[in-house]
N, C-alpha and C positions, 0 to 999 in steps of 0.2 A: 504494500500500500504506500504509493508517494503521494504526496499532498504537501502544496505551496505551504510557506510559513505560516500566514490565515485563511482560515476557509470562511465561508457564509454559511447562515444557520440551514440551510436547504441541503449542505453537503456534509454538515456534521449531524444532521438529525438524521442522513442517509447513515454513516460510517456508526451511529450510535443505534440505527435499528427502529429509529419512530416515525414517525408521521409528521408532517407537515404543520397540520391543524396542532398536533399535540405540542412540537415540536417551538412551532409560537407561542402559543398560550403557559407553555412553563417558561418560559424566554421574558413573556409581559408579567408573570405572579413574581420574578427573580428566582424560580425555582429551577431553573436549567443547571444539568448537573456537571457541569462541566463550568469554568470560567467564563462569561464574554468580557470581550473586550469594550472598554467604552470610544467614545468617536464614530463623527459620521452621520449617516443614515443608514438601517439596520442592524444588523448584529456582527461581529466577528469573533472568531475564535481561533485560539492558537493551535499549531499542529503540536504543539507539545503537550496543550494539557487535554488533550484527546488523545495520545497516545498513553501519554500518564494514567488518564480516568482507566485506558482499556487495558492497563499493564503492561503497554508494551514500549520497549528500554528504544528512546528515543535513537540512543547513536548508532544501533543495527539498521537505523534505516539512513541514519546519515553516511556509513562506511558502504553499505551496497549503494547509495547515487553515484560515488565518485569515480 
């Protein structure tokens, strides 16, 4: 799984397994289980702490890009 430094809530509510609808609505209560980023319009999230939430040790994925 590679994935730019931030994703949008649409591609980390994919990589986390939910929906869309559900995916916003924990995002507007502050209950998204993961970090967002503040700035902008919408949501961001980092590729770290998606990878963090899902266990997996970020620098295997930094050593296979190179």
């Amino acid at each position: 799984m590679s994935l730019p430094p931030t994703v949008g809530l649409d591609t980390a509510n994919s990589v986390l397994g939910m929906g869309r609808t559900a995916g916003y609505a924990l995002a507007r209560r502050g209950a998204y289980p993961v970090r967002l980023l503040p700035g902008g319009r919408g949501y961001r999230i980092s590729r770290y702490d998606l990878y963090r939430h899902l266990g997996i040790a970020a620098d295997v994925y930094a050593d296979s890009e190179a």
